[in-house]
GUFITOR-445315 format. One line per 4 residues: number of its first residue (from 1); their letters; for each residue x, y, z of C-alpha. Coordinates in nm, 4 decimals. Example, Ala and Ser with C-alpha at 12.3 -4.5 7.8 and 13.67 -1.06 7.14 Angstrom:
1 = AS = 1.2300/-0.4500/0.7800 | 1.3670/-0.1060/0.7140
This chain:
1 = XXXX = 2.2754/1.2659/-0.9839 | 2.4470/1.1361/-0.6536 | 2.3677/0.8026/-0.5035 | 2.0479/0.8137/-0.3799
5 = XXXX = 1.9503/0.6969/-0.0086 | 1.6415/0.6375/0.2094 | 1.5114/0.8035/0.4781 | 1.6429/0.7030/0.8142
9 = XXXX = 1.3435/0.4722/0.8697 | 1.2991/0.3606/0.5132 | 0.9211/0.3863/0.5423 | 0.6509/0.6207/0.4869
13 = XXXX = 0.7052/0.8558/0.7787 | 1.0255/1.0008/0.6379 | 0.7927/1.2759/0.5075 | 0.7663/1.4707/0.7625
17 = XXXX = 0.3714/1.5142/0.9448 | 0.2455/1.1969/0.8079 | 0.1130/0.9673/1.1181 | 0.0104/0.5528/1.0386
21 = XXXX = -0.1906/0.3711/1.2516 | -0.2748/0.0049/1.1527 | -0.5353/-0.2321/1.3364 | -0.5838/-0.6167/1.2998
25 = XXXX = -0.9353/-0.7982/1.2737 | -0.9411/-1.0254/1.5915 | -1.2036/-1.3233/1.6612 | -1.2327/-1.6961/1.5018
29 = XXXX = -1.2568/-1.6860/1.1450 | -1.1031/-1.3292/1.0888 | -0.8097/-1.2118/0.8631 | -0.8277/-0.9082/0.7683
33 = XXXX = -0.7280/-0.5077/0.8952 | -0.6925/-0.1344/0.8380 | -0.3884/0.0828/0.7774 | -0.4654/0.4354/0.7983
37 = XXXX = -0.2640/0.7223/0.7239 | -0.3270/1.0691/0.8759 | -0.2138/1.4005/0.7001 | -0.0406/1.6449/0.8601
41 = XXXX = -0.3101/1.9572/1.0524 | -0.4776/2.1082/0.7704 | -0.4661/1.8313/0.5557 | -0.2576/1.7438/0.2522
45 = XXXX = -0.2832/1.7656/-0.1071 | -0.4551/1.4465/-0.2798 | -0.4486/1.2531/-0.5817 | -0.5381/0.8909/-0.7477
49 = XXXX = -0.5019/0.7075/-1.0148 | -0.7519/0.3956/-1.0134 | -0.5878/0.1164/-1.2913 | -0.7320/-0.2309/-1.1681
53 = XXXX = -1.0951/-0.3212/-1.3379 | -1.2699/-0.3986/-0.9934 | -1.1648/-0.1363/-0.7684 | -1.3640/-0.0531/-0.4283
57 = XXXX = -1.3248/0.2846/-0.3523 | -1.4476/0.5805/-0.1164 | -1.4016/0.9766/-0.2317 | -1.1727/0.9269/-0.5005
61 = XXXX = -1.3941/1.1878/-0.7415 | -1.2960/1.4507/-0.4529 | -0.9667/1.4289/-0.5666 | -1.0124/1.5285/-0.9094
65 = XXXX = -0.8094/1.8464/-1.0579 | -1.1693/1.9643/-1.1736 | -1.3686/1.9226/-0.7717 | -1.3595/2.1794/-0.5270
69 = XXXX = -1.1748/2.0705/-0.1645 | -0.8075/2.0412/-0.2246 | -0.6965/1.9208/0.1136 | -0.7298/1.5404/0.2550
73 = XXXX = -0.6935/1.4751/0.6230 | -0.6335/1.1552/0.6605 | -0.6752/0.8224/0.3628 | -0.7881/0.4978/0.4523
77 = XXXX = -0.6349/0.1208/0.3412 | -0.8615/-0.1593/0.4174 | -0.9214/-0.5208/0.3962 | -1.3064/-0.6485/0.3884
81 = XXXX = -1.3472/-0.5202/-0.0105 | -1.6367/-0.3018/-0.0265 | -1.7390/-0.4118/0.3067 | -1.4447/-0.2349/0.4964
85 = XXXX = -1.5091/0.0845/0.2880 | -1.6791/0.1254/0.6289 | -1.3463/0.1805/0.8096 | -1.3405/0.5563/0.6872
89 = XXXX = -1.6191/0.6339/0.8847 | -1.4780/0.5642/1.1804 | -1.1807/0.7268/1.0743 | -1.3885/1.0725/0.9906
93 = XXXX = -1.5607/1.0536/1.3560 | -1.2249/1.0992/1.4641 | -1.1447/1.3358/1.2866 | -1.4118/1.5269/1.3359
97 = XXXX = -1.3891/1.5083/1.7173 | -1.0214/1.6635/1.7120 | -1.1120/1.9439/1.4611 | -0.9982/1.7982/1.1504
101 = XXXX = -1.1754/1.9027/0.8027 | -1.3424/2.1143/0.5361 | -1.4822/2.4657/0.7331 | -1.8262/2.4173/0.6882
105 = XXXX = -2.1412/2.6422/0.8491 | -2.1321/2.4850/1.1835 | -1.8618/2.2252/1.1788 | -1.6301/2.0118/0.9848
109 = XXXX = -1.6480/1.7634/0.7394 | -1.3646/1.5648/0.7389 | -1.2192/1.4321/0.3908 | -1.0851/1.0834/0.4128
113 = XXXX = -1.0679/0.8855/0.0460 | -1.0408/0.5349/0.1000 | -0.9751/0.1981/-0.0994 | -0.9925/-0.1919/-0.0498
117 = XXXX = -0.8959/-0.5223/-0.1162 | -1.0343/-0.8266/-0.1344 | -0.9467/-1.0573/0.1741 | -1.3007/-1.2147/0.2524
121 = XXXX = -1.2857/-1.4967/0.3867 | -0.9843/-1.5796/0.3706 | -0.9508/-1.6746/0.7730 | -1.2767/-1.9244/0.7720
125 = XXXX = -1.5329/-1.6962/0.8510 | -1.6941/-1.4419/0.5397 | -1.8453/-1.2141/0.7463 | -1.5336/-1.1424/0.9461
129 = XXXX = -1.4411/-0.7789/0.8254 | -1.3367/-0.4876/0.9136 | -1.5790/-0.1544/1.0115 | -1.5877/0.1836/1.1875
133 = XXXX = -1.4676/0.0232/1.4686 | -1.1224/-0.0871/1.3159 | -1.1365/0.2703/1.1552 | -1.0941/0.4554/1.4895
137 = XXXX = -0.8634/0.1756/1.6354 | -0.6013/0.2475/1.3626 | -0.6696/0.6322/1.4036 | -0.6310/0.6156/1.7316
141 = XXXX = -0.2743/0.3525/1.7127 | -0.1478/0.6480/1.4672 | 0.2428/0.7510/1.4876 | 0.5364/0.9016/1.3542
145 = XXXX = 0.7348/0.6032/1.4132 | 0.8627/0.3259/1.1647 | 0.5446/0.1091/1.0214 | 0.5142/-0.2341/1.0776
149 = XXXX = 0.5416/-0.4350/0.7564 | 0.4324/-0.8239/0.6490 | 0.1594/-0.9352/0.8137 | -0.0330/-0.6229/0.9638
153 = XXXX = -0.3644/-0.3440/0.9083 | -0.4327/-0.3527/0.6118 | -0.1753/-0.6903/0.4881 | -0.3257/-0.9077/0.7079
157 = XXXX = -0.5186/-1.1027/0.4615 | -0.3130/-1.0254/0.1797 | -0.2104/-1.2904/-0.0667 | 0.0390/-1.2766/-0.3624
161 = XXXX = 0.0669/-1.5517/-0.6259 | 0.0205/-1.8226/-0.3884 | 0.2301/-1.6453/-0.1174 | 0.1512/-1.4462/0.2201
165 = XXXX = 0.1380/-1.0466/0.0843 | 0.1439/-0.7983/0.3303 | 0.1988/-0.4159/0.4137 | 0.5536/-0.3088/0.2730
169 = XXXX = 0.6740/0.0722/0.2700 | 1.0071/0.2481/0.1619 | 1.1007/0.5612/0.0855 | 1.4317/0.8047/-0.0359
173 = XXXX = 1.5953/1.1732/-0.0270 | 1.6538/1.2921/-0.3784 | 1.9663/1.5373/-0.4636 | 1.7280/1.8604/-0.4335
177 = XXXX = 1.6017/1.7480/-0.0889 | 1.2903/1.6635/-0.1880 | 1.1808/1.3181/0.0425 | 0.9585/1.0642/-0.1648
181 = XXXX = 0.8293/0.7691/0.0318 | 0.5635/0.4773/-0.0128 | 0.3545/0.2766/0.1497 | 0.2013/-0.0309/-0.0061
185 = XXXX = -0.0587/-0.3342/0.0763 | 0.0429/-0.6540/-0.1937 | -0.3015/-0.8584/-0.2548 | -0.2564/-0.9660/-0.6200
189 = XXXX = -0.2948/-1.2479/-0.8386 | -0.0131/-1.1516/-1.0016 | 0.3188/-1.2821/-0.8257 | 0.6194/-1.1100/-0.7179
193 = XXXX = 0.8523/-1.3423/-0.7995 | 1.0789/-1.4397/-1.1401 | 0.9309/-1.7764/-1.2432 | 1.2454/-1.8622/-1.3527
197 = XXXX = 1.5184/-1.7627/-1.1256 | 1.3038/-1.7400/-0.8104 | 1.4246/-1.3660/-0.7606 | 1.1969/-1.0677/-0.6685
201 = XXXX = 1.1252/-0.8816/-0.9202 | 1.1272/-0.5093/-0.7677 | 1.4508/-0.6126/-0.5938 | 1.6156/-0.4335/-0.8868
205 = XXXX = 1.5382/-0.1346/-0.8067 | 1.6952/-0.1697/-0.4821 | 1.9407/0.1163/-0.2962 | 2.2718/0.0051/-0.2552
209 = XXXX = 2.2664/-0.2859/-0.0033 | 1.8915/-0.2512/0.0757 | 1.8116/-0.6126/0.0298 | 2.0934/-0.7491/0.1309
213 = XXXX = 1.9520/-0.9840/0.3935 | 1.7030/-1.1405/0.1089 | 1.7400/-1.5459/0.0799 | 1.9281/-1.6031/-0.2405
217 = XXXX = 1.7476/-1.8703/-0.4519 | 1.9343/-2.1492/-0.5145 | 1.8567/-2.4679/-0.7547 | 1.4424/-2.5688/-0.7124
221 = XXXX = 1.3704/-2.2714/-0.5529 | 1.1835/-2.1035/-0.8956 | 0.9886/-2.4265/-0.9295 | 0.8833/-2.4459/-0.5535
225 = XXXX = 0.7629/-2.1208/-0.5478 | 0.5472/-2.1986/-0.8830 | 0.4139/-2.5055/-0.7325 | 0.2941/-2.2733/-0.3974
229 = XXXX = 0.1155/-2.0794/-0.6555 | -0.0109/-2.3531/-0.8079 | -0.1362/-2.5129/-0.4824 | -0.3358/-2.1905/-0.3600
233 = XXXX = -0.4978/-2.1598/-0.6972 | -0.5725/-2.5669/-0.6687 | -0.7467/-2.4909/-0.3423 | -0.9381/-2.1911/-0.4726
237 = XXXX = -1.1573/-2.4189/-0.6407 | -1.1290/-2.2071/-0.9814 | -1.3745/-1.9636/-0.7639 | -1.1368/-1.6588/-0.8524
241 = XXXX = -1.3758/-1.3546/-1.0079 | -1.3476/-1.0081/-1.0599 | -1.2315/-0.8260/-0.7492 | -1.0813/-1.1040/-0.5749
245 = XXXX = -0.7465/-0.9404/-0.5631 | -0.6351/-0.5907/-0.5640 | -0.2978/-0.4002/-0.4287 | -0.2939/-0.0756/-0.2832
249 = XXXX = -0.0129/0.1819/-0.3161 | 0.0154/0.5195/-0.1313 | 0.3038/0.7464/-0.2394 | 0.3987/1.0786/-0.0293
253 = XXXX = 0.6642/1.3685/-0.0745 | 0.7293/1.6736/0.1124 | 0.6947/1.8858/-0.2193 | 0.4722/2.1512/-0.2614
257 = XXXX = 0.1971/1.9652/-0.5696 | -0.1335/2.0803/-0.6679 | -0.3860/1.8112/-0.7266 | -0.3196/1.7834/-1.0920
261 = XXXX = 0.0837/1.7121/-0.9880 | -0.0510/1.4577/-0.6934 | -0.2147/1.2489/-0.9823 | 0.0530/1.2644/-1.2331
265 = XXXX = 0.2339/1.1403/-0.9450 | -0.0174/0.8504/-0.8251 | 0.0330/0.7532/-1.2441 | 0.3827/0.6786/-1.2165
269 = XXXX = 0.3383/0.5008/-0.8684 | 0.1774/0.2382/-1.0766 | 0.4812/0.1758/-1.2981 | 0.6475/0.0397/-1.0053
273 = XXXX = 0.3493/-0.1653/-0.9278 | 0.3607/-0.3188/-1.2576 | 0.7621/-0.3660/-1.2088 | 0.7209/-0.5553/-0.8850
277 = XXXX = 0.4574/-0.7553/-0.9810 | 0.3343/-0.9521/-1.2943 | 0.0553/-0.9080/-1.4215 | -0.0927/-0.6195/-1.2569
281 = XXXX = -0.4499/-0.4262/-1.3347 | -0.5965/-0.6883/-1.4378 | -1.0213/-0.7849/-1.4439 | -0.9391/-0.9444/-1.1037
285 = XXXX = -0.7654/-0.6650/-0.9666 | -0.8932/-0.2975/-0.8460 | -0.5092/-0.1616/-0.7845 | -0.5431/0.2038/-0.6948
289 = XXXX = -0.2661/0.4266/-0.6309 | -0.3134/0.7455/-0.3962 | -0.0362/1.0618/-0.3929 | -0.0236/1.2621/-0.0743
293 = XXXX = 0.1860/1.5994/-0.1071 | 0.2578/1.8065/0.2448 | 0.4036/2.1013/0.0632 | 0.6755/2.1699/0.3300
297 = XXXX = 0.8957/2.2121/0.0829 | 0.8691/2.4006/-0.2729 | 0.6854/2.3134/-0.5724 | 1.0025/2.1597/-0.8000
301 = XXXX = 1.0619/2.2980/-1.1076 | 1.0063/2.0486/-1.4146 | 1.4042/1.8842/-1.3678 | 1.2560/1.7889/-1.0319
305 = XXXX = 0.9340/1.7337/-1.0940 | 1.0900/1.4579/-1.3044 | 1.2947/1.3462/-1.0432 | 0.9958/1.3123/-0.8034
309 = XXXX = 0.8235/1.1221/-1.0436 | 1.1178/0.8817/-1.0899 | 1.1461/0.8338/-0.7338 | 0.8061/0.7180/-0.6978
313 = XXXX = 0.8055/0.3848/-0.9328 | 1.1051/0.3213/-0.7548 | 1.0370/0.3364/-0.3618 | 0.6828/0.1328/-0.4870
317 = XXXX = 0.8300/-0.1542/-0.6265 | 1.0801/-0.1025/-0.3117 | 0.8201/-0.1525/-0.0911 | 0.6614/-0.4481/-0.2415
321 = XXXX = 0.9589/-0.6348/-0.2043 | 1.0001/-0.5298/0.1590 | 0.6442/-0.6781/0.1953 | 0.7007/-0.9769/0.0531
325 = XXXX = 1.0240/-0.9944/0.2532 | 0.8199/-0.9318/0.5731 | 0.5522/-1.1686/0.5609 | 0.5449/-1.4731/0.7377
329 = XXXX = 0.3327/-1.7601/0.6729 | -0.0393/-1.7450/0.7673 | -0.3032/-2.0804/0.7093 | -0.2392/-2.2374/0.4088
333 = XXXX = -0.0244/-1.9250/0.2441 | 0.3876/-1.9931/0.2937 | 0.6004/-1.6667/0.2401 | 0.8513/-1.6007/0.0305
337 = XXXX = 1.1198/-1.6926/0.2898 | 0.9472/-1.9633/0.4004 | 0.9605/-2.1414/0.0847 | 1.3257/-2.0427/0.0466
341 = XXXX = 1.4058/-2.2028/0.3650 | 1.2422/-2.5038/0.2439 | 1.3843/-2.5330/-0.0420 | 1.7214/-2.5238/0.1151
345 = X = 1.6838/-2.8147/0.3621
């Protein structure tokens, strides 16, 4: 195996066809948005894997091995918990109107699985959350182009063991061809961050000179970060309960899967959630991992199925770093690099 590289964005787009669109909450008292991510025409092949014990899903039984429809046309990432579950109908109005769906007698029905996180709240005002509304404005911001990471859709309210979390996406070109790229939204109670060297923990799994630009900790900066996380969980109140949490991970590749492969896939995507961050899955979390496969290229043979699957935990706990890297303080969250600077003062 040659050295490996990313795409020439590093982000989710490097598969070819796939579109993001993201769109931020605005008012007093919001914090919260909606990533969505639009197949190519047609639709793409699905799959999930749901791992976190409070999940808040949309769809997801669609993309069982054993149902029917085998396409998805577009998947929706949302802050609001179940509340912004509403996002995907805005989403599938747009679809609809330009044509996108499952043939049915007389129309189209759109299929558009969807999950959330928990963000409520978390800018002053509770009922400040996403619906339809944001749906169609991130359909409608949709692109080709590099994705904005840190604080943004679907990020915006994210937290992350005391820190800001945040949107984060990366992606690579195996040996074979074959492009494998992720997209992720860090809202944990788990941290990303050694507690006792202050390092990253997905930055491991890094390309060659991806993170080069990361803040090296120096002496203190382990036990600042602790005492950030410590602070936010002082402030909480001990009012932390099931759901209260939860990251999302997409994963993508230009490989030709069937829904059974998408899902194996969406499995593995989790190992580099659980690489990244620590602990992960757990009763306060609803992590759920999605697998979109265009099939422009051809299904691999099991070498490179292998390979694909590799590639997955890897550009996931990739990404998380990159949004943890991106975010910028927000209210009474510091990021990662915020800290750091601190620290170095």
């Amino acid at each position: 195996m040659g050295v490996m590289r990313a795409g020439d964005r590093n982000c989710l787009t490097d598969v070819e066809g796939l579109r993001v669109g993201q769109a931020v909450l605005d008012g007093p008292g919001a914090l919260s948005g909606t990533t969505v991510v639009l197949a190519p025409p047609g639709g793409a092949t699905g799959g999930v894997d749901v791992r976190g014990a409070a999940p808040g899903t949309r769809e997801t039984d669609l993309l069982s091995p054993f149902a029917t429809v085998d396409r998805v046309h577009a998947l929706v990432l949302s802050g609001g918990s179940a509340y912004g579950l509403d996002t995907a109908s805005g989403v599938m109005a747009r679809c609809e109107r330009d044509g996108e769906g499952f043939a049915v007698p007389g129309g189209v029905v759109p299929i558009v699985p969807a999950a959330v996180l928990f963000d409520l709240g978390r800018g002053g005002d509770f009922t400040a959350r996403p619906g339809a509304g944001l749906g169609a404005a991130a359909y409608d911001a949709a692109s080709g182009a590099a994705v904005e990471q840190g604080v943004a859709g679907a990020g915006t309210g994210a937290v992350a063991g005391g820190l800001k979390g945040g949107v984060g996406t990366a992606s690579v070109v195996l040996d074979a061809g074959y492009t494998v790229s992720a997209l992720v939204v860090v809202n944990a109670v788990g941290s990303g961050v050694d507690p006792t060297t202050g390092v990253l923990l997905g930055a491991r799994s890094g390309l060659p000179g991806e993170f080069d630009d990361a803040p090296v900790p120096g002496p203190g900066a382990a036990q600042a970060l602790l005492a950030a996380a410590a602070a936010d969980a002082g402030q909480a109140n001990g009012q932390a309960s099931a759901g209260t949490a939860t990251s999302l991970v997409l994963v993508a590749t230009d490989a030709t899967l069937d829904k059974a492969g998408c899902g194996r896939m969406a499995t593995t995507a989790h190992d580099g959630l659980a690489r990244a961050i620590a602990p992960v899955h757990t009763v306060m979390d609803g992590d759920t991992a999605f697998t979109l496969a265009t099939g422009t290229r051809p299904a691999p043979d099991l070498a490179g199925t292998f390979a694909l699957h590799t590639a997955a935990a890897d550009v996931v706990a990739r990404a998380v770093v990159h949004a943890l890297l991106a975010a910028e303080p927000v209210g009474r969250w510091p990021s990662y690099r915020s800290v750091l600077a601190g620290v170095s003062r």
